[in-house]
Structure formats: C-alpha cells, structure tokens
C-alpha positions as CSV (number, residue, x, y, z in Angstrom):
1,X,29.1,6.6,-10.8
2,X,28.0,4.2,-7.8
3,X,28.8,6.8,-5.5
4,X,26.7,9.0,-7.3
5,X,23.9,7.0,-7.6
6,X,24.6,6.0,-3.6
7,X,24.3,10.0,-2.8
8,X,21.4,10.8,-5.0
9,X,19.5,7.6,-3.4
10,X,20.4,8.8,0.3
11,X,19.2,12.4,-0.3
12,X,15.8,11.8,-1.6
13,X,15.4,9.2,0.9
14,X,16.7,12.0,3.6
15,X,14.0,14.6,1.7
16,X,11.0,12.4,2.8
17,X,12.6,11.1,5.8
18,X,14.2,14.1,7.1
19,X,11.3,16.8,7.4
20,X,11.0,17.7,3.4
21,X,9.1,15.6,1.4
22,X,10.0,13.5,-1.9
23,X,7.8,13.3,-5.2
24,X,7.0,10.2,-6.6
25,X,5.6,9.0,-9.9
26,X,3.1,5.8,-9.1
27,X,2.1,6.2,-12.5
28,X,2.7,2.4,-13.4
29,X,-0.1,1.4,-11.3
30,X,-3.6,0.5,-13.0
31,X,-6.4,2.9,-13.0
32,X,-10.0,1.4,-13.4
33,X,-13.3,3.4,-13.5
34,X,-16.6,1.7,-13.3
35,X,-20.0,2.8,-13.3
36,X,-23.5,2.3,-13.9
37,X,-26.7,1.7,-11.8
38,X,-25.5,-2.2,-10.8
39,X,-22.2,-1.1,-9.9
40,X,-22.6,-1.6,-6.1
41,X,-24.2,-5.2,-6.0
42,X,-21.6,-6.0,-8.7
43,X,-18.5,-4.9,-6.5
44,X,-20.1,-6.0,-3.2
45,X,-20.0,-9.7,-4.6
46,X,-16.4,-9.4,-5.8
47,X,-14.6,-7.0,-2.5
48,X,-14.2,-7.6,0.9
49,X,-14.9,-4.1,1.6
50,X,-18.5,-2.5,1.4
51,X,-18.6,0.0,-1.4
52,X,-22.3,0.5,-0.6
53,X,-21.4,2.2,2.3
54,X,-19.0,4.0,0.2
55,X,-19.6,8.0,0.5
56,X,-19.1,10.0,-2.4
57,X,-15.8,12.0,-2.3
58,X,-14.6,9.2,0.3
59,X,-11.9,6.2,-0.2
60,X,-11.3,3.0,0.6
61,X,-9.2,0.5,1.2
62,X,-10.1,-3.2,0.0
63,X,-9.1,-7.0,-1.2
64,X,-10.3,-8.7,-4.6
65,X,-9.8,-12.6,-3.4
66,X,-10.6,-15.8,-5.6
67,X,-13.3,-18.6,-4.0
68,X,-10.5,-19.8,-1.5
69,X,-10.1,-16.6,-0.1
70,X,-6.7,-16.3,-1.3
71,X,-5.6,-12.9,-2.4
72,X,-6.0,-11.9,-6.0
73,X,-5.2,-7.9,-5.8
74,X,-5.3,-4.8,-2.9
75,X,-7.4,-2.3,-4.2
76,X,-8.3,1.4,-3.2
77,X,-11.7,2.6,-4.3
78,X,-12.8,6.2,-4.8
79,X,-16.5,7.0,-5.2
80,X,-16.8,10.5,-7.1
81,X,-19.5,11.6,-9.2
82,X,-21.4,8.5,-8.9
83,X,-18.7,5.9,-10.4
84,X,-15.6,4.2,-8.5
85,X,-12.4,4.6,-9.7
86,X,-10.0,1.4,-8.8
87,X,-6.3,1.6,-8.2
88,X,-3.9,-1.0,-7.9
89,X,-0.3,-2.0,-8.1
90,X,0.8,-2.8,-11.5
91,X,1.5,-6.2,-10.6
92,X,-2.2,-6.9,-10.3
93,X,-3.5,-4.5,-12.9
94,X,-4.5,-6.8,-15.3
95,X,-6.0,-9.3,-13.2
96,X,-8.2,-6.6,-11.5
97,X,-9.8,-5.0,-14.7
98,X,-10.2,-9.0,-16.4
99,X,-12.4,-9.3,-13.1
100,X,-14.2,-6.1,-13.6
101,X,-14.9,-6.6,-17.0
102,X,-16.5,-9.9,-16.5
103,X,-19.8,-7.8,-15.7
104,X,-19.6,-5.5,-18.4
105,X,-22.1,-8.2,-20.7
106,X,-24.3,-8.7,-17.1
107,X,-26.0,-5.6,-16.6
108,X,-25.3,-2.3,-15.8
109,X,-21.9,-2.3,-14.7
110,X,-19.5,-0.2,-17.2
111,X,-15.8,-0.4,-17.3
112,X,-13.3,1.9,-18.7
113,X,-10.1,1.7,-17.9
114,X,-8.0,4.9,-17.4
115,X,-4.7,4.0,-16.5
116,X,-2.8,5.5,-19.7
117,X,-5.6,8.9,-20.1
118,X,-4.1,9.6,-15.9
119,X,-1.1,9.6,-14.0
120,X,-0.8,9.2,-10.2
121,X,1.5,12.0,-8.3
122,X,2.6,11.2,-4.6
123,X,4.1,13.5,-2.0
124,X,5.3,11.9,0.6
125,X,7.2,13.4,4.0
126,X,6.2,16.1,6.9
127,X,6.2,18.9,4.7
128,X,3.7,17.0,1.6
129,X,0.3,18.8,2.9
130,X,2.2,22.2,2.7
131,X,3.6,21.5,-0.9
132,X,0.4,20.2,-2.2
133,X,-1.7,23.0,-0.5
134,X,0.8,25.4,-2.4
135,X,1.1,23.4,-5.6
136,X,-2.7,23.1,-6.1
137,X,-4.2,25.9,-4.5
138,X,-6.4,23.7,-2.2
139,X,-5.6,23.6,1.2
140,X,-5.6,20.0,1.9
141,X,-3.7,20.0,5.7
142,X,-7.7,19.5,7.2
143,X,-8.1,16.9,4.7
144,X,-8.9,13.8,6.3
145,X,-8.0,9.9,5.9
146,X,-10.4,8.1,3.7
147,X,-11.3,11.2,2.1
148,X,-10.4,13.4,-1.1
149,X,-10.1,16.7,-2.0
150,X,-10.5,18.2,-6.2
151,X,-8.5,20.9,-7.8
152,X,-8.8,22.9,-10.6
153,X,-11.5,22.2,-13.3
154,X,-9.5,19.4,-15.3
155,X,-9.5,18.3,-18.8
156,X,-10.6,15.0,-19.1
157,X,-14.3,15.0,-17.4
158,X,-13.2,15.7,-13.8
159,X,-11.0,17.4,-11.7
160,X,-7.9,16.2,-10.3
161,X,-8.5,13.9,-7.0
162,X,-6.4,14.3,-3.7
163,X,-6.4,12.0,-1.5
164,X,-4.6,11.4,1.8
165,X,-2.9,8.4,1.4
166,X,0.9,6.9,2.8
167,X,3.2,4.8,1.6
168,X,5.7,5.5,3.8
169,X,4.7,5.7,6.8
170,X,4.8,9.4,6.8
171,X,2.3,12.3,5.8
172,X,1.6,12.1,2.1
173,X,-1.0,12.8,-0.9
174,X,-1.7,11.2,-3.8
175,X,-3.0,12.9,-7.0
176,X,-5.2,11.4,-9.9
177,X,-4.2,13.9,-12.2
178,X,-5.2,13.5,-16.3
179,X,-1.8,12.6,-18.0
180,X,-2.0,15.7,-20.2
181,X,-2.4,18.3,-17.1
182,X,0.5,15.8,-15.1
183,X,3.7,17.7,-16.4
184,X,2.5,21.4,-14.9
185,X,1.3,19.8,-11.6
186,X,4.8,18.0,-11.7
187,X,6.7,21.4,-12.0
188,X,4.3,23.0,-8.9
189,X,5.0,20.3,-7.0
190,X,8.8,20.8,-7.5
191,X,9.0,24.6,-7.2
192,X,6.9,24.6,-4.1
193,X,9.5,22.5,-2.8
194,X,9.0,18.3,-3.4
195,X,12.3,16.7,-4.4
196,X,12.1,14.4,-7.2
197,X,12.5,10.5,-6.0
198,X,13.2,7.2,-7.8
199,X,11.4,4.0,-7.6
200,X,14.5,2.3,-5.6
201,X,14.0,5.2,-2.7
202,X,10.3,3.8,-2.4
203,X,11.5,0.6,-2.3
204,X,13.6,1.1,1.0
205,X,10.5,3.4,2.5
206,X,8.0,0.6,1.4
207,X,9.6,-2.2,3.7
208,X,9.8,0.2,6.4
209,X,6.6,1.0,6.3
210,X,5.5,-2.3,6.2
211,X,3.5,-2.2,3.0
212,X,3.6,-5.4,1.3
213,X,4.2,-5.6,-2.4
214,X,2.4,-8.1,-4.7
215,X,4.7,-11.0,-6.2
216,X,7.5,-10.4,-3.2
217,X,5.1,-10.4,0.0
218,X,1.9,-11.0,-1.2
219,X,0.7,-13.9,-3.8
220,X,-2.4,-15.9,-4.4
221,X,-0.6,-18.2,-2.1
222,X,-1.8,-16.1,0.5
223,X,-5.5,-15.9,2.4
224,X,-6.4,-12.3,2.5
225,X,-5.5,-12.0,6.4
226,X,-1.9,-13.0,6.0
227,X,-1.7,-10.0,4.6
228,X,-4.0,-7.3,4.2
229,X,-5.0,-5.1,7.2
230,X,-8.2,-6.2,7.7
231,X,-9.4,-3.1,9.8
232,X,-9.3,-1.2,6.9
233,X,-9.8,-3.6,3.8
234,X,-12.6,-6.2,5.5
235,X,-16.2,-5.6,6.3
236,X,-17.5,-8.4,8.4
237,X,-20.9,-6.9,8.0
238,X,-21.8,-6.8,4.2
239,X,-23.5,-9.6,2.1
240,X,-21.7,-12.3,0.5
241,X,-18.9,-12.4,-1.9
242,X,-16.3,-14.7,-3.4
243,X,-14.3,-16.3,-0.7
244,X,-15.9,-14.4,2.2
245,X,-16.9,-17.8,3.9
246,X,-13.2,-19.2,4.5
247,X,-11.8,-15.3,5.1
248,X,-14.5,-15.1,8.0
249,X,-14.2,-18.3,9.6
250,X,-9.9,-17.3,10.0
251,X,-11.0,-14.3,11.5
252,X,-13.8,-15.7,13.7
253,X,-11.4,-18.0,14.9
254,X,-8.9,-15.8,16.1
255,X,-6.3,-15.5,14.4
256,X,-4.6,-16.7,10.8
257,X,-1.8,-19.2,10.7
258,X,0.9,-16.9,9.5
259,X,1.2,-13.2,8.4
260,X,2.9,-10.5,7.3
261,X,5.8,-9.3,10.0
262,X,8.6,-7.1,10.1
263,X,12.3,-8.7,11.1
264,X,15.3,-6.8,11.8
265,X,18.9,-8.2,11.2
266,X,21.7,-8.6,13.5
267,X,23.8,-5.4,12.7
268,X,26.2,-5.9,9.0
269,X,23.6,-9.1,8.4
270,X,22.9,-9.5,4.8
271,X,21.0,-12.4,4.2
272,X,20.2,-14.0,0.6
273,X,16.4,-13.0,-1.0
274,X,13.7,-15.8,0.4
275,X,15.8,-16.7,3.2
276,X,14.2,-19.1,5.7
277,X,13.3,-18.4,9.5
278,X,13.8,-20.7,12.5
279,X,13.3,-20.3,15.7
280,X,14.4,-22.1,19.2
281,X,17.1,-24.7,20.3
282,X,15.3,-26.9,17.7
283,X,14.9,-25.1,15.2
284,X,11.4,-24.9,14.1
285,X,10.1,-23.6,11.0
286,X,9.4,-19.9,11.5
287,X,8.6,-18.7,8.2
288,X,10.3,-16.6,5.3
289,X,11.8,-13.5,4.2
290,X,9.6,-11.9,1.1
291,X,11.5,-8.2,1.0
292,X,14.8,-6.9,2.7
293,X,16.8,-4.0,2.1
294,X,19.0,-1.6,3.8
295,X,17.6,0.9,6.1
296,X,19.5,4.1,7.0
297,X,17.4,5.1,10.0
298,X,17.8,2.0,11.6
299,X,21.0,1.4,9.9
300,X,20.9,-2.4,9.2
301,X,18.8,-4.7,7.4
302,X,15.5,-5.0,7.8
303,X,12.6,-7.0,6.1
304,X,9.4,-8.2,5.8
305,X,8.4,-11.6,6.2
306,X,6.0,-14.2,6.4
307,X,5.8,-15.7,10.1
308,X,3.9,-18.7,11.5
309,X,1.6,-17.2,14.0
310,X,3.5,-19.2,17.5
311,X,6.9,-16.5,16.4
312,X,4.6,-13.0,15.7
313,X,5.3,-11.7,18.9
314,X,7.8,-8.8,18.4
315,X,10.8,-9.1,20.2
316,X,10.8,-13.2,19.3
317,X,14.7,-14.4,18.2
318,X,15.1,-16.0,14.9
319,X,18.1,-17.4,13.0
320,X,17.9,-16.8,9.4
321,X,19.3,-19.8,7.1
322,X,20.0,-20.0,3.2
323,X,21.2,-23.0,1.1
324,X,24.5,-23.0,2.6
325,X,23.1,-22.7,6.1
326,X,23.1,-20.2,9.0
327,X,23.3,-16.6,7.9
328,X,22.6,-14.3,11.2
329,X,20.1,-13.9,13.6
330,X,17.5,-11.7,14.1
331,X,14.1,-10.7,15.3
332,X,10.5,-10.2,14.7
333,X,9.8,-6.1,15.0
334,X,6.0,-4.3,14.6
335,X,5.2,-2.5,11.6
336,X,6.0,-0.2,10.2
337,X,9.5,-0.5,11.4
338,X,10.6,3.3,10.6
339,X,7.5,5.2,11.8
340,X,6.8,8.8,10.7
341,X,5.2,11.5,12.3
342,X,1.9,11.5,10.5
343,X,1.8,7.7,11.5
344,X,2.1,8.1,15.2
345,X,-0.4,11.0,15.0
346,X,-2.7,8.9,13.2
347,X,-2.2,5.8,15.9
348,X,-3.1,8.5,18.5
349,X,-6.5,9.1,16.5
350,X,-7.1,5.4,16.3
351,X,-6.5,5.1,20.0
352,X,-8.5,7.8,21.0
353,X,-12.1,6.9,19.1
C-alpha cells in the first residue's frame, strides 16, 4: 500500500512537473465578498496593497497586518462587478472575515462570506492554459497576470472567474466556480486531460516554489517583509493603514532583519521539523527551518526557512543542528528552488519592463 501511495504521489507530481498538468481542489481556502460604496476606504485602511487602484476584472496580491506590522493573513483580491472577492489560505480564514466584518455596523461596507456557496479549481503545469481553454470554452493562453477571465453564465449571481495564478512555480489557473456547477467543470477539466492531484503533491510543489504557508513559514511572529513579496503585495504610495508606519520604515531602511529563504540539504540529509541554522567556524545563529520535504527534481531535501539577513546570500554554507546536535550541512538557494517554464518566462517579462 506505501508503494502505492509512493507511485500515485510521484505521478501526479510528474503530471504537473513533467509537461501535463495536475488538478487540484483549493477548496478549503476562505472565500470573502465585500461590497458597498465605502468598500475602498474601508480596505485601503486595513491592506497593504491599494484596492483603489484596483481595476475591475483585475487581481491582486496583498497582506492584512495587525498595528505592529506583523502578518495577520496573505490575501488575493478580485474586483468584479463592483465588489472584491477575498481569498485566503484556510489557516487564516477566519481571522480575515472577523477583520472584514468589523465594518459591516460602520457604514457601507457589506460582507458575505462565500466560501461553502464556491469552490476553487486549480490547474497547474505547461499544458493548464490548453486544458482550461478546452475545459471552459474560453481561450485563456492570452490571459494575463493580475487579470481574470469569465465563463459560462453561472448559477449563483456571476460567472465563473479565471484567473492566472501559480502555486507552483509553473503555468496555472485558478477557477472560482459556484459549488453546485464545480462537479461538471471537474469532469472537463479531467477529460481534457488534467490529472487529479492530492494535497501532499502540493505540498512538495509549494516548498519548491517557495510559497510560504501560514502556521509553518509564516506567523504573526513575522513583520510583513519577512515574508511576503513586497513587489506584488505592498504599495508604498497609498494612504495609511494599520501597521503601515513600522512596514515602511523596514523597507526605507533597506532591508528586514530576516526572511523567507530557500536551503537545500547535503544529498540523503533529513533533518528534524524546525531545525536550527548556523553558520561559520563559530557558529552563529542563522535562522530556522519552517518547511522541508523531499524533492524529486532536485532529488534531496530541500526547505524553506527563515534566515537572518548577514546568511541570505545564496550560495552561503550552513550546518543544520537539532536537539541532539549536528544533523548535515547545507546551503541558502533562491526561490523558487524548482522553477517552471511559465516562471522563467514571466522573470523575462519582469526583466524586460
């Protein structure tokens, strides 16, 4: 049965990895809407991102942080039709829609929250705008990033969104489909050629990729710039908002004192969950290991970890230590650590504006 379980994990991570492209339900995250004329000065004062400047039909990426500018949630925002529908990891579901609801008495700022009337499709891989293009009957391989496509003429007050989105580090699409049109999109997606993926295939793709996950990488331990990308999430621009004083000064400063990194293992290393990081002859506190698993492209260990600024440049040699002392060594790597075609495309288009 492990075997099984071994060869059914390697081929769906091979289907997204390989040139195909996997499906996955992300269903468990939270789904907010919220509307009403107020809606933008509301969410201006809570985001680090500026939702005025928020387009309809476009996303965004953006941070909810508390006063000390420590991170609360990581949020994507979609304007369509006039109100902003919030996604999140389910981890921080419920503190995102108790902070949107706080305004609902204030003025008008509406909430409703939508995360059991939709589900949330992704197709990930090389081959994801084909399927989606052949699944919905929009052609969506134009579709740009930070925008979204709709399909059909949907059930529950709007049409399916599409939006270009990875969490992988290759191609990929996520749909906000209503839950009771999700199981016929689900069987389009699969005969136009997605292979169905588990939540432990993500995992591996998700620390390659270099997305952090809240509770493992991310906490309100953390000031937003350890580890959020603030080139998409941050306005430095936009009026004030909770926290926005200490998150600017960090970033008018230079630099934060720690953040998010990728660290790959001495080959056959397996190092314990939170490990610790050291660095030099001395042996001075580098930082800590928040997620590892085992990566077949790379075919070692790999993680992402917390890093004192001094040890972020890649390349820098690390010993990882546990309880019982030193495990292996290793070093700091960029992320993502596996890179997909889409992603180096889409460095080429950063590069190039």
């Amino acid at each position: 049965m492990v075997e099984a379980v071994k060869s059914q994990s390697a081929a769906e991570y091979e289907a997204v990895r390989g040139g195909g492209a996997g499906l996955f339900d992300l269903s468990a995250r939270g789904r907010v809407e919220v509307s009403g004329g107020e809606a933008v000065i509301f969410l201006n004062g809570m985001l680090t991102n500026d939702v005025a400047k928020l387009e309809e039909g476009a996303w965004m990426h953006a941070a909810l942080p508390n006063p000390q500018g420590r991170l609360l949630a990581s949020v994507r925002v979609l304007r369509r039709e006039g109100a902003f529908l919030f996604d999140t990891e389910a981890e921080t579901y419920p503190t995102v829609l108790k902070h949107l609801e706080r305004f609902t008495l204030a003025g008008d700022f509406h909430v409703r929250d939508l995360t059991q009337e939709t589900t949330l499709l992704s197709v990930q891989g090389a081959r994801a705008a084909d399927i989606v293009t052949a699944a919905t009957g929009e052609d969506v391989h134009g579709l740009a990033r930070g925008r979204a496509a709709y399909v059909g003429d949907g059930r529950v007050g709007r049409p399916p969104a599409v939006i270009r989105a990875t969490h992988t580090a290759e191609d990929g699409f996520d749909i906000f489909v209503g839950a009771d049109e999700a199981s016929p999109l689900r069987q389009s997606l699969l005969d136009a050629g997605a292979k169905p993926c588990g939540i432990d295939t993500l995992e591996v793709l998700r620390v390659e990729a270099g997305i952090p996950r809240y509770g493992l990488d991310a906490s309100d331990a953390n000031v937003v710039l350890e580890v959020v990308d603030e080139a998409e999430a941050v306005s430095y621009t936009k009026g004030c908002y909770a926290g926005q004083e200490i998150i600017a000064r960090i970033h008018w400063r230079g630099h934060v004192a720690k953040r998010l990194a990728g660290v790959i293992f001495e080959r056959d290393a397996e190092p314990p969950a939170d490990a610790r990081l050291r660095a030099g002859d001395e042996g001075r506190e580098a930082g800590r290991i928040t997620s590892s698993v085992y990566s077949p492209r790379l075919q070692r260990r790999v993680a992402l970890a917390v890093v004192k600024y001094d040890f972020l440049a890649p390349g820098t040699e690390l010993k990882v230590f546990s309880e019982g002392g030193e495990v292996c060594g290793a070093h700091v790597a960029p992320l993502p650590l596996v890179r997909g075609g889409w992603y180096a495309q889409a460095e080429g288009e950063g590069d190039s504006e």
